[in-house]
C-alpha positions in Angstrom: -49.0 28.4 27.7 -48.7 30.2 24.3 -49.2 28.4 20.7 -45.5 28.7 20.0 -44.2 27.4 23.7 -46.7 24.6 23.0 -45.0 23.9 19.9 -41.6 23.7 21.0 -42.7 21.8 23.3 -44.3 19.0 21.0 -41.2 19.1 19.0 -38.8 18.4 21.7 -40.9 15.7 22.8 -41.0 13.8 19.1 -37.3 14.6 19.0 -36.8 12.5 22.2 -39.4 10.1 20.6 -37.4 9.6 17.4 -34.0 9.2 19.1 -35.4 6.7 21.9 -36.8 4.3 19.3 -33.5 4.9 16.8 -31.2 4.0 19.5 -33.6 0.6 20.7 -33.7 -0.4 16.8 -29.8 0.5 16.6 -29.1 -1.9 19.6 -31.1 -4.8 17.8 -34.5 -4.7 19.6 -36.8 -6.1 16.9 -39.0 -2.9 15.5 -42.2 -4.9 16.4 -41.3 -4.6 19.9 -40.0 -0.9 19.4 -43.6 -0.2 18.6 -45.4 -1.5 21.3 -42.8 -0.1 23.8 -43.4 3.4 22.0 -46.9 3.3 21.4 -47.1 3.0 17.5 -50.0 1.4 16.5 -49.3 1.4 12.7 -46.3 1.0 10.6 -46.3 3.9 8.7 -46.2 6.1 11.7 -43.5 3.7 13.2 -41.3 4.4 10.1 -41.8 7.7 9.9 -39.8 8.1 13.2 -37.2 5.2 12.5 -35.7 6.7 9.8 -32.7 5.6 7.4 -29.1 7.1 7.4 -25.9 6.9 6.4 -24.6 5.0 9.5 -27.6 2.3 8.9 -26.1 1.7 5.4 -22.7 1.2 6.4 -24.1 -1.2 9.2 -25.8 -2.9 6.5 -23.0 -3.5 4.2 -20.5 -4.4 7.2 -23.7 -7.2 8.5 -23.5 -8.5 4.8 -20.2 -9.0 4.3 -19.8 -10.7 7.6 -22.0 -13.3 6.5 -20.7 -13.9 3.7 -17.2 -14.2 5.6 -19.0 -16.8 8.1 -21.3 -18.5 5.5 -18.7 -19.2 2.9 -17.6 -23.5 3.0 -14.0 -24.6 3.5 -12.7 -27.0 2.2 -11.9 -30.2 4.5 -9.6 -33.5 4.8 -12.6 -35.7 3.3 -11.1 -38.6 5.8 -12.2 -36.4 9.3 -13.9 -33.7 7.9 -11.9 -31.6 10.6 -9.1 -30.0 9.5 -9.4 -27.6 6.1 -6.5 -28.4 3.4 -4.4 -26.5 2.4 -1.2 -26.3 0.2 1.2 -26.1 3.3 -0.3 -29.3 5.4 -1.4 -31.3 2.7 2.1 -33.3 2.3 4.0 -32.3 5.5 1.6 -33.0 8.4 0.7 -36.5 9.5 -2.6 -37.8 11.6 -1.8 -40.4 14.6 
């Protein structure tokens, strides 16, 4: 096999490299696992082929304002601690 044959060859390969362990780290797998299913024994290598985009960002900001959408406290009927008050059931609805 000639030199350059030999190095298309290992450049297709890290290409399929990179792309298997974006798309496991893109589907949640946790990276520590991505490594040992990959066969990184270091983190620096590891990160070298998981590498940051544009679509990671966006992720990102969508994953944080999620959380804040879930994490943020409503306020509640301080009798049940059920129902959240608000200015069109405080006077007009009634508990049996």
């Amino acid at each position: 096999m000639s030199t350059a044959r030999r190095a298309d060859s290992t450049r297709i390969l890290r290409q399929r490299r990179r792309s298997a362990i974006r798309e496991m780290v893109w589907r949640g797998i946790p990276e520590t696992v991505c490594m040992k299913i990959s066969g990184h024994k270091t983190r620096h290598i590891f990160d070298a082929y998981n590498l940051s985009n544009e679509r990671d960002l966006a992720d990102a900001t969508a994953k944080i304002e999620l959380g804040r959408q879930v994490s943020t406290p409503t306020q509640t009927d301080t009798k049940t601690d059920t129902v959240p008050i608000s200015a069109e059931n405080t006077h007009t609805r009634k508990r049996a």
